[in-house]
Structures are given as C-alpha cells and as structure tokens.
C-alpha positions as CSV (number, residue, x, y, z in Angstrom):
1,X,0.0,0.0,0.0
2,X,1.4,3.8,-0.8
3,X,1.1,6.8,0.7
4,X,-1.4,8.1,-1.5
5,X,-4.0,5.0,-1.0
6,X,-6.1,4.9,2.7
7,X,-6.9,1.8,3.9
8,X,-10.5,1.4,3.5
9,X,-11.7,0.6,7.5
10,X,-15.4,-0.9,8.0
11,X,-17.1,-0.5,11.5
12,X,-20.2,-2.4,11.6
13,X,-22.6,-2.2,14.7
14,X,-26.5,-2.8,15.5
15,X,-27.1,-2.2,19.3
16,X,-26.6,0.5,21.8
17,X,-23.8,-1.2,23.8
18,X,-21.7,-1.5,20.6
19,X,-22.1,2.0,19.7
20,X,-21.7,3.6,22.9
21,X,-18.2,1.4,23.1
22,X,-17.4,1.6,19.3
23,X,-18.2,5.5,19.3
24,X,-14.2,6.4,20.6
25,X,-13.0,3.9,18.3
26,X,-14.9,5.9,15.2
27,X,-13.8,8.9,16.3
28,X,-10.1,7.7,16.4
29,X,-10.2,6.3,12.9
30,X,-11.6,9.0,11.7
31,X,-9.2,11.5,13.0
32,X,-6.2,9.1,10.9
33,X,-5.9,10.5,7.5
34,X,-4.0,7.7,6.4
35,X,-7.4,5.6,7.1
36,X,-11.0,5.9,5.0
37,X,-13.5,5.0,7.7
38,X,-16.9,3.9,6.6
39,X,-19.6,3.3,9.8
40,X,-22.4,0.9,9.1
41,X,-25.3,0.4,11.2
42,X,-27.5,-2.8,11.0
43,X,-30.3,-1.1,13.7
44,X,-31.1,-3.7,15.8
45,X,-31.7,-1.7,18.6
46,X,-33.2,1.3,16.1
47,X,-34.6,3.6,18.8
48,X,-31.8,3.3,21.2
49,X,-29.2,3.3,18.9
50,X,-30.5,6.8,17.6
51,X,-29.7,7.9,21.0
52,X,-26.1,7.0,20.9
53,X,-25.5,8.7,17.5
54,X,-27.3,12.0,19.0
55,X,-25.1,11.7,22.3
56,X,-21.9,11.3,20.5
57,X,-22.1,14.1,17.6
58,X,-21.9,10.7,15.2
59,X,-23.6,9.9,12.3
60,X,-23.5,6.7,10.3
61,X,-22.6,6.2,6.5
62,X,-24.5,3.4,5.6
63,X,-28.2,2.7,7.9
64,X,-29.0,-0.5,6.7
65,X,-32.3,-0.6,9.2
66,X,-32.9,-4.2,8.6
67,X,-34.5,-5.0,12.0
68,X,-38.6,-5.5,12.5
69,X,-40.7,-6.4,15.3
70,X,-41.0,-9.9,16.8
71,X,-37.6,-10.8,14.6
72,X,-36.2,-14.7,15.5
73,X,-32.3,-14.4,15.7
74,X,-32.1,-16.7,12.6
75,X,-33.8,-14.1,10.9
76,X,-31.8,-11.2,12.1
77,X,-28.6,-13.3,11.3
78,X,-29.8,-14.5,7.7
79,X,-30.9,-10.2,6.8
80,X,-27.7,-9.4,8.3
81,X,-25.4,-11.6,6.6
82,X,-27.2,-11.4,3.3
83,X,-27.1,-7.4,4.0
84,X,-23.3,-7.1,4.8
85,X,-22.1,-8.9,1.5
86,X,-24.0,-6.6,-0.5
87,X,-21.8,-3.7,1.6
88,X,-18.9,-5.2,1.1
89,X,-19.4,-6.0,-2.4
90,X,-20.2,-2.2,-2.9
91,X,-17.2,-0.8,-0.4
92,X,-14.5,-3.2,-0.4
93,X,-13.2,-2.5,2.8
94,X,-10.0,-3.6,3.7
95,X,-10.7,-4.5,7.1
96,X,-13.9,-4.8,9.3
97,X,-14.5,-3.9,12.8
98,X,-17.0,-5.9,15.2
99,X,-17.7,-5.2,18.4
100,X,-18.3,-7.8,21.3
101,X,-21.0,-10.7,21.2
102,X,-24.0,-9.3,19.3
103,X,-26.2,-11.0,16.7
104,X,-25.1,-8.3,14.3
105,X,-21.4,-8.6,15.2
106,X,-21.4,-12.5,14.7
107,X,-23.2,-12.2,11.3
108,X,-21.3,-9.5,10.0
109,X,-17.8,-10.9,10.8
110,X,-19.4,-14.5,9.0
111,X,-20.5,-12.3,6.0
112,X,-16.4,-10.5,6.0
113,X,-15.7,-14.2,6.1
114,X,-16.9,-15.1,2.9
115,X,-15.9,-11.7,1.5
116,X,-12.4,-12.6,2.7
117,X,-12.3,-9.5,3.9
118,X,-9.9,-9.3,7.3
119,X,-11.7,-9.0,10.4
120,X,-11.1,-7.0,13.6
121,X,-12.8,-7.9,16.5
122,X,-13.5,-5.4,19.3
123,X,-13.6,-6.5,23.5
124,X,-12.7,-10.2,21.9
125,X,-11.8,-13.2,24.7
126,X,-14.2,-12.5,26.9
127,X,-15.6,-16.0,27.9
128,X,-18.1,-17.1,30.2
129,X,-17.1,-20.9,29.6
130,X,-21.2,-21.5,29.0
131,X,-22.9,-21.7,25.8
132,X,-26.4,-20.9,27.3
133,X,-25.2,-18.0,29.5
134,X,-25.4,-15.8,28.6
135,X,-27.3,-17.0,25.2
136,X,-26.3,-16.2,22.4
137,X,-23.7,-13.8,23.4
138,X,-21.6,-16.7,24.2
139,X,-21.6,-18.7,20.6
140,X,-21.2,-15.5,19.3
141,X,-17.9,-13.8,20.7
142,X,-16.6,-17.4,20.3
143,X,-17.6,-17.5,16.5
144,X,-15.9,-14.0,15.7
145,X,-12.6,-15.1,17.9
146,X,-12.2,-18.2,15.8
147,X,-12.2,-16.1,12.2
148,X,-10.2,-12.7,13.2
149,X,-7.2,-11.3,12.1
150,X,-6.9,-8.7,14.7
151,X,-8.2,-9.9,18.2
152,X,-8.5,-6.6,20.2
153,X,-8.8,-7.9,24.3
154,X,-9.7,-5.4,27.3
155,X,-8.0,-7.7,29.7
156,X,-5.0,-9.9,30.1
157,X,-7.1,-12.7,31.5
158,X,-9.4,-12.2,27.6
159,X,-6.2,-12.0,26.2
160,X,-4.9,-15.3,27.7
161,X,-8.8,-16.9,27.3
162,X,-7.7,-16.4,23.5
163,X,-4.0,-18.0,23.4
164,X,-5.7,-21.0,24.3
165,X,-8.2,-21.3,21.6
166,X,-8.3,-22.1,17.5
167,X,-7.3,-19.5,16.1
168,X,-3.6,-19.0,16.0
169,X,-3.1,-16.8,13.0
170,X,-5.2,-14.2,14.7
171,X,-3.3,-11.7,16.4
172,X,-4.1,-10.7,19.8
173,X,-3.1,-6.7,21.4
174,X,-4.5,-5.8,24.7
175,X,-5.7,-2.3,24.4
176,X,-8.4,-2.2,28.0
177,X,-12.0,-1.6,27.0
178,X,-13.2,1.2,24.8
179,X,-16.3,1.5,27.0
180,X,-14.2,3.1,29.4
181,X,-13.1,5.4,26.9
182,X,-16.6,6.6,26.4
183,X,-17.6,6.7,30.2
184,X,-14.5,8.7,31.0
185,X,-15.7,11.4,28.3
186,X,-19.0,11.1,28.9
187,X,-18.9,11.7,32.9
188,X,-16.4,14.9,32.1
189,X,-19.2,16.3,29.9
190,X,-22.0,15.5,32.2
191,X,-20.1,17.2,35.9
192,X,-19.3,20.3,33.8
193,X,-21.7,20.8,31.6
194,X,-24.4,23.1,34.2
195,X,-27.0,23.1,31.9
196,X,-27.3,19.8,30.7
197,X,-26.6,19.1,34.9
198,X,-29.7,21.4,35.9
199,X,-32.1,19.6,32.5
200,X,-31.1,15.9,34.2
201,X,-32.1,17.8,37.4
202,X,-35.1,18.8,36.5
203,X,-36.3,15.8,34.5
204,X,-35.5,14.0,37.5
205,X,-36.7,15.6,40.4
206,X,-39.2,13.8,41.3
207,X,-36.7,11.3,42.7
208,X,-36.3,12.0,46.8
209,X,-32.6,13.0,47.7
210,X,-33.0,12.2,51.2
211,X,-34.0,8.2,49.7
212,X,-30.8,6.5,47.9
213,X,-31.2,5.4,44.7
214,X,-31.0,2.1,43.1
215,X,-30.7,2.3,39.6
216,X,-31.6,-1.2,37.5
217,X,-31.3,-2.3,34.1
218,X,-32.2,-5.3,33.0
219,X,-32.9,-7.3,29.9
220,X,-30.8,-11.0,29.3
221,X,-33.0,-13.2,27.1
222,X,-31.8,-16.0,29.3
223,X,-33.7,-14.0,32.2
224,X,-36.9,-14.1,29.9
225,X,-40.0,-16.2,31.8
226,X,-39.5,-17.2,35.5
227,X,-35.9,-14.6,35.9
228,X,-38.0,-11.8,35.1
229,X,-40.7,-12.6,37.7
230,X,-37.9,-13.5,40.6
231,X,-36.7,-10.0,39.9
232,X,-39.6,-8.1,39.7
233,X,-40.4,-9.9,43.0
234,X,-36.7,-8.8,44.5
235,X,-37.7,-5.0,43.6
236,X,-41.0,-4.9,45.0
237,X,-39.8,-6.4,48.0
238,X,-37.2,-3.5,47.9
239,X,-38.8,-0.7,47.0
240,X,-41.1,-1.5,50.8
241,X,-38.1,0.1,52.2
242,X,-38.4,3.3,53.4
243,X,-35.1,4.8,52.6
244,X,-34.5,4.1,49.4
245,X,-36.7,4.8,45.3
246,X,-35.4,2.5,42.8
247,X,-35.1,4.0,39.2
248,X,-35.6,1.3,36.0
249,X,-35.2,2.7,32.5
250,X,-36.9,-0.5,31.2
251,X,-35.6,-2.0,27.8
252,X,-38.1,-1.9,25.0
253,X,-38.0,-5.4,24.3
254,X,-41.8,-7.0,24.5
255,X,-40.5,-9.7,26.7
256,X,-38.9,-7.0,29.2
257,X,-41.9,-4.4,28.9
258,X,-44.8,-6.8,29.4
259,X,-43.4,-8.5,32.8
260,X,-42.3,-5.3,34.7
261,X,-44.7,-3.0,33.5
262,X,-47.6,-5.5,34.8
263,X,-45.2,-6.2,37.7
264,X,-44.3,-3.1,39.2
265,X,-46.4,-0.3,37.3
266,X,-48.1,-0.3,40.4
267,X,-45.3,-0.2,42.8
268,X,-44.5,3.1,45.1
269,X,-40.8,4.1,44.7
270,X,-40.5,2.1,41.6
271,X,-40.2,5.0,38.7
272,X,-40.4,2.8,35.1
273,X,-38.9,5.1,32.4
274,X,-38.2,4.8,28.8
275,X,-34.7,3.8,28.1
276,X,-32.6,6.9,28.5
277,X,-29.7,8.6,26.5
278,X,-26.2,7.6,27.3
279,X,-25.6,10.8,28.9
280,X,-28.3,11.0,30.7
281,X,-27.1,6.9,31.6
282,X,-23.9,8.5,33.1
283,X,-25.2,10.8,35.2
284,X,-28.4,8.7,36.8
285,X,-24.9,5.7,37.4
286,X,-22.8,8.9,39.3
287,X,-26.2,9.6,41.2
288,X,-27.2,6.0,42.1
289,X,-26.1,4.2,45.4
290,X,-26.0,1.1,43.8
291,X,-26.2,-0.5,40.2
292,X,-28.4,-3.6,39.9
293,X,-27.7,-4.9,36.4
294,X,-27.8,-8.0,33.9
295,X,-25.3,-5.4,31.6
296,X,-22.0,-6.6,30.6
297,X,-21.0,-2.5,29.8
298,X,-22.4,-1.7,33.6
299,X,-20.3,-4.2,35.2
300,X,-17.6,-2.3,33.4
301,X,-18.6,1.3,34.1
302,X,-19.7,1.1,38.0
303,X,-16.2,0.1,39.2
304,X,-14.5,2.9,37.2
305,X,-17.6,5.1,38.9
306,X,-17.0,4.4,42.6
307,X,-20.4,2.6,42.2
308,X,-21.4,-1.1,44.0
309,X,-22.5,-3.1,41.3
310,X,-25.0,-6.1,41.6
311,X,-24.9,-8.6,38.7
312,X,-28.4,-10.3,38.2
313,X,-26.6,-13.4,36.0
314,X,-25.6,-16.6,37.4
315,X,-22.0,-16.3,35.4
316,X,-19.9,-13.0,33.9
317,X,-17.7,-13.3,31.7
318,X,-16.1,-10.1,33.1
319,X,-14.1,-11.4,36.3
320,X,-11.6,-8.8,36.8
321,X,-14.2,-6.3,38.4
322,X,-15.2,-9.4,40.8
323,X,-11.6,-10.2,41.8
324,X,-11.3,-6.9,42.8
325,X,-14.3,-6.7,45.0
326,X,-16.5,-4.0,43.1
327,X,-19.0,-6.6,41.8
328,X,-21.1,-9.3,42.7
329,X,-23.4,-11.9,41.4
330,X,-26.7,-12.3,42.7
331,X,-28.2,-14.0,39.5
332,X,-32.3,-13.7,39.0
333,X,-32.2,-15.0,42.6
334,X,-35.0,-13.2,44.4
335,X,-33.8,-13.6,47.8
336,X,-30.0,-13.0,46.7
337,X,-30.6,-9.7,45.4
338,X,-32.7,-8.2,48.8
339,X,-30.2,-9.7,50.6
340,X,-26.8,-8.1,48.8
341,X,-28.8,-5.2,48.3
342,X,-29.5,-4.8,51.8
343,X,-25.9,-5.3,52.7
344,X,-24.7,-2.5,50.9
345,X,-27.7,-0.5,52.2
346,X,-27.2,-1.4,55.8
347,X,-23.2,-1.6,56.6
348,X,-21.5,1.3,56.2
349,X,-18.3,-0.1,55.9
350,X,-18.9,-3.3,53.4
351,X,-20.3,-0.5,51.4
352,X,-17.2,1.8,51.2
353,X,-15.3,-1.0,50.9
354,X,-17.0,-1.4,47.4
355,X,-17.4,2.0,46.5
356,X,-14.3,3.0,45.9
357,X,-13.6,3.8,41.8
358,X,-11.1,1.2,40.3
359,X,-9.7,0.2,36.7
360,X,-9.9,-3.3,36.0
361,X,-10.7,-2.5,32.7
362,X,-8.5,-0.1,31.0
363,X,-7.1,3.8,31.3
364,X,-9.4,5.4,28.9
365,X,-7.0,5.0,25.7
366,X,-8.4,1.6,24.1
367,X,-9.4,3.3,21.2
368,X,-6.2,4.8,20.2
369,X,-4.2,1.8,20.7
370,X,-6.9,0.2,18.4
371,X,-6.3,2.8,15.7
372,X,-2.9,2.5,15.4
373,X,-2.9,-1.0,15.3
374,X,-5.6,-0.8,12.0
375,X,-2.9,1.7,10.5
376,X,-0.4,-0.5,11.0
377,X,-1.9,-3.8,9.8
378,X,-0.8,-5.1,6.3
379,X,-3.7,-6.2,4.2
C-alpha cells in the first residue's frame, strides 16, 4: 500500500452497547488521514441506537435498518449476513470492525468471512465458559474469535482466554476496553456541563434526595419467563423500604416491557422510564447508590464510577471487576438480590469498601491503541 491510498476501515454495529463502546474507536479512525473509515449500522436496537449517534455528535454512513418487530435471531442473522455482503461488495473495505458478542457482530464478521475480507474484533476473549449463559452472546464472541485477524482484548485474563483457543493466525493486542473510553468522556461532559446538569435535574426531580437510589437495568434473554418474575419480586420487595426509590429505564424489548410494567407499574418508589440517552445513563450511574444490572457494559462502568454493582446473571464473563471486589453476582435470585442489596444499604463499611472507583478494565486509551494498530496492519 502507498502513501497516496487509505486503507478502507469498515465499523459495523447494530445495538446501543456497541455503539456507545465503538463510538471512541470511530472517532479515532476518523481523526487518521491515512485511514477511510466507513460506519455501518444494522439497527437492531433502532430507537436506542438513535440515541447513541445523537449523544456522540456521530452519524453513520450506511443505515442499513434491517431490524422488525417480533424478529427470530435466525432471521436477524440470515438479513444481516445477506445485508453485509452486498456492503462489502459495494465498499471493499480492507478491514472490518466488530464489536463484542451481538447478533449483528457475529453475522457480520461471517459475511467478511466469505468476503475474505480481514476482520477485527473489538472486546474479543471474553468468555463465560457456558454456551447458554449468557445466550447467544456466548456462541457469538466465540464464533468471531475463531475467524479474526486482529483480536482486540480489554484484559489480560481475555487475552490469555484467547491463546488457548483455535485460532492461532489471529493476532491478539491488549488495548483495555473502549467503553471506558466513552464513560470517562461522557462523565467529564455531564459534571461540567451546568445546563445539561440542571435539565437531568429537572427531568429528575421527582426522585427524593433524602432516599438512595437504586438504579436497575435489565434485559438478558436468558432472564426471559420465570428470571423476570424472581426479579420483579426482589424489587417490589425492595422498594417496601423506606429509605430508598429505585429507578428502571426499562428495555423496549416485549419480553422486558410486558413482565415489569404488569409487575411493578403499580409499585410506590419504583419509577419505570423509557430507556434513556447515554448521557443521561452516566449521570443517573454517578447519582445512584448502587447499580443492579444484567449489563455486561455496567459491570464495566460502576467500578471505574466508585459505584457497588450487583450482577443479576448466574456467570460473567467479566471477572476482573469481581476479583477486585467491586461486583457481585446475585443472579435472578430473588432472595439473593434483597439480601446483597441490603448489605450495601445497611453496613456502612462493606459498602465503602466497594465503592471505591477502580480500573480493571482499562485507562481510557483503548481506542487509540486500536487505531494505530488498523494503521499499522498489512492487508
């Protein structure tokens, strides 16, 4: 390759996690003149994904909006892969980007596959060692590993995950996670910044500042059924406390609406809300007492926060924030999570032990590191 040509780099993401995460990688590509970075989007989480784009300044170049409602994952794999060759016969990229486990990062590292185009996987080696938790996250970080040229892993222990698997021609940097990238920016913007502070304020005040606030997300398919029910029961048990309010942008996913709405609509000091911006995300986490999540990107962000984080899965493929105390699994375990929650809530000590902020993954430069690996990769 010459001077005069870029390299032609592809990021392709669907969901809000990957583009909150992906968002500093974009903008470090696209501040390389040497590279010509093309963003796709394959919408799978349109509405949400919106949101990201508007938070970061971003636009995408190519909106492929595929996604419909009541979609199988066969069918959102089959549009996507059938999708992405068309792309890539158009574009010819010279390498592709994927982010983490999604449906749409799976199908569109298959489709650069059979494009033989070169694939670069972003947050790769996480593992939880279980192919039905969390499903199918699992298959598919392990399906991208196994075909990537450039294996881009937030952690040591991912990085090590990957030395023992297939794929051997792959090669493997550890950059730290991008999502801390975006956090660290975002949370800068959102403590200075006094009028977006006093519009968060005001959308928000009818939260009680004397009350602490629990703020949950939640919305695992392998939590679909009976886990959604166990936790609906933890957080009505919960909110029958009378010094706390629990706050739970709820996930627009029918099998998420339909069994908290009915649950908890009812419920004093449970406030359901629409999902939120990522902005507005970062300051309700610096606000909240304590993070009660099924979020791989939460699990990431609350440590680096100062915040106690409560994992509602049975497994994580994120250890490092465990080893060093700042989360804990409580799984869909009713009486697990009123219990840890309580903890926190009730010792004053266990709960600065866990509050204090800490880096397991990464210093906020991920995203660079990527970039100058794609400008230095021969294609």
């Amino acid at each position: 390759m010459t001077n005069q040509i870029r390299k032609r780099v592809m990021v392709v993401f669907g969901t809000r996690p990957e583009a909150v995460k992906m968002m500093p990688v974009v903008r470090a590509l696209r501040a390389r003149a040497a590279l010509d970075t093309l963003v796709v989007v394959t919408g799978q989480h349109r509405r949400m994904l919106d949101q990201v784009f508007a938070a970061f300044g971003e636009r995408p170049d190519v909106d492929l909006n595929l996604m419909t409602p009541g979609q199988t994952l066969a069918q959102i794999t089959a549009r996507v892969i059938e999708a992405m060759a068309a792309v890539f016969a158009e574009h010819k990229p010279d390498i592709v980007l994927v982010h983490g486990d999604t449906t749409t990062a799976m199908a569109a590292a298959v489709a650069a596959f059979y494009a033989k185009v070169a694939i670069g996987h972003v947050e790769a080696g996480l593992r939880s060692f279980d192919l039905d938790r969390p499903w199918p996250e699992e298959f598919n970080r392990v399906a991208i590993d196994s075909i990537a040229s450039l294996m881009f892993a937030p952690t040591l222990s991912s990085a090590e995950n990957l030395a023992n698997e297939y794929n051997r021609r792959g090669h493997t940097l550890v950059t730290g996670n991008t999502g801390i990238d975006a956090l660290l920016w975002m949370r800068d913007i959102v403590t200075t910044d006094r009028e977006r502070l006093k519009a968060f304020a005001d959308r928000y005040a009818f939260l009680d500042a004397a009350k602490r606030l629990i703020l949950v997300t939640g919305h695992r398919r392998e939590s679909f059924g009976g886990g959604f029910d166990r936790i609906c029961d933890a957080l009505a048990r919960l909110a029958a406390r009378r010094d706390v309010e629990i706050l739970y942008p709820v996930h627009l996913n029918p099998n998420v609406q339909g069994v908290v709405r009915e649950r908890l609509g009812a419920s004093a000091h449970i406030h359901l809300v629409e999902p939120v911006d990522y902005d507005e995300m970062v300051y309700l986490m610096t606000r909240a007492h304590i993070l009660l999540t099924d979020s791989g990107g939460i699990q990431e962000e609350g440590p680096a926060l100062g915040r106690p984080v409560l994992v509602m899965r049975d497994v994580t493929e994120r250890p490092e924030a465990i080893a060093v105390g700042a989360v804990r699994l409580v799984g869909a375990d009713a009486d697990a999570i009123v219990r840890e929650v309580a903890l926190l809530l009730d010792d004053d000590a266990e709960y600065a032990r866990r509050a204090i902020p800490v880096f397991p993954y990464g210093d906020g430069k991920a995203a660079i590191r990527i970039a100058d690996a794609i400008e230095a990769f021969a294609v």
